[in-house]
N, C-alpha and C positions, 0 to 999 in steps of 0.2 A: 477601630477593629481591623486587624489583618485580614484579607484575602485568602484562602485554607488556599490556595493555588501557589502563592507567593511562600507558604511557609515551607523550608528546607530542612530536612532531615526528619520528616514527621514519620511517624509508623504506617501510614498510607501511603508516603512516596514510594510509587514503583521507581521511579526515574533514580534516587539515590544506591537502590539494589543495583542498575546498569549501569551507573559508574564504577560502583565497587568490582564488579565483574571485569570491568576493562581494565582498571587498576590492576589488582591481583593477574590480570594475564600479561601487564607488559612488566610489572614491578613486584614479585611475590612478595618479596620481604618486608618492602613497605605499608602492601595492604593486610598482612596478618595480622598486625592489631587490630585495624578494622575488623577484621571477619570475627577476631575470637571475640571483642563487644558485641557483634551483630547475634552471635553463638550464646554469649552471657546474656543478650536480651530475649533469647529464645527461652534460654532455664527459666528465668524467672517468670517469664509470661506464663511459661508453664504452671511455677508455681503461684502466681495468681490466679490461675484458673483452677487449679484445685484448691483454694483456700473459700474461692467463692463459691467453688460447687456441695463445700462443707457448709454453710450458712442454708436458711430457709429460704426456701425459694416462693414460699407464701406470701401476697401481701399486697397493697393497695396497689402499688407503683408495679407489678411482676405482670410485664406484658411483652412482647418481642420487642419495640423497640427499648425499653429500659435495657434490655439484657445487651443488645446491639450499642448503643451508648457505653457501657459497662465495659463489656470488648473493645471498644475504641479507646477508652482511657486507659485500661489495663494494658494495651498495647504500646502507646504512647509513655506509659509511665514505666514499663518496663524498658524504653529505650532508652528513656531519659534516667534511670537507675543504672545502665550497664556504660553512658557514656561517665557516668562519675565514677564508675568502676568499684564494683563490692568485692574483688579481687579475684574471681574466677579465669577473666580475661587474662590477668596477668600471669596466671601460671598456666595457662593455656601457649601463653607465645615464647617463654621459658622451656 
C-alpha cells in the first residue's frame, strides 16, 4: 500500500496547486492546459456534488465522516476524469 504522502497529483496535494502556479508565471502557454484540466476538474466536482446532493441523504452509513469520504473520492475522481479529458479542457485552451 502507498504512503497517501508519496502519492502525486492527488486532489489533496496542496504542493501540485504551487507548482502549477509557478509554472503558469514563468511559462503561460505551457501551463494552460494544466489550468483548463485543473478548471475541467472543478465542473465536474461540481457536478458530482449536485448529483449526490439529488440521492437521499437517509440511511445506515449517512454520518460526517461517510459524507467526508464521499468528498474525497468525488474529488479525486473528478481529477482523475478531467486528466483524461471529457473535452471541456480542450476547448478551453482553443
Amino acid at each position: 500500500m502507498q504512503d497517501l504522502a508519496t502519492l502525486t497529483g492527488a486532489a489533496y496535494d496542496a504542493r501540485s496547486l504551487n507548482v502549477l502556479k509557478n509554472q503558469v508565471s514563468q511559462q503561460p502557454q505551457q501551463g494552460l492546459r494544466q489550468v483548463a484540466e485543473q478548471l475541467e476538474s472543478v465542473f465536474v466536482q461540481m457536478m458530482l456534488k449536485s448529483m449526490r446532493a439529488a440521492l437521499p441523504q437517509e440511511g445506515l452509513f449517512s454520518n460526517q465522516q461517510s459524507h467526508l469520504y464521499t468528498s474525497l473520492y468525488d474529488q479525486q475522481l473528478a481529477q482523475d476524469l478531467s486528466y483524461k479529458s471529457l473535452g471541456f479542457a480542450d476547448i478551453m485552451v482553443e
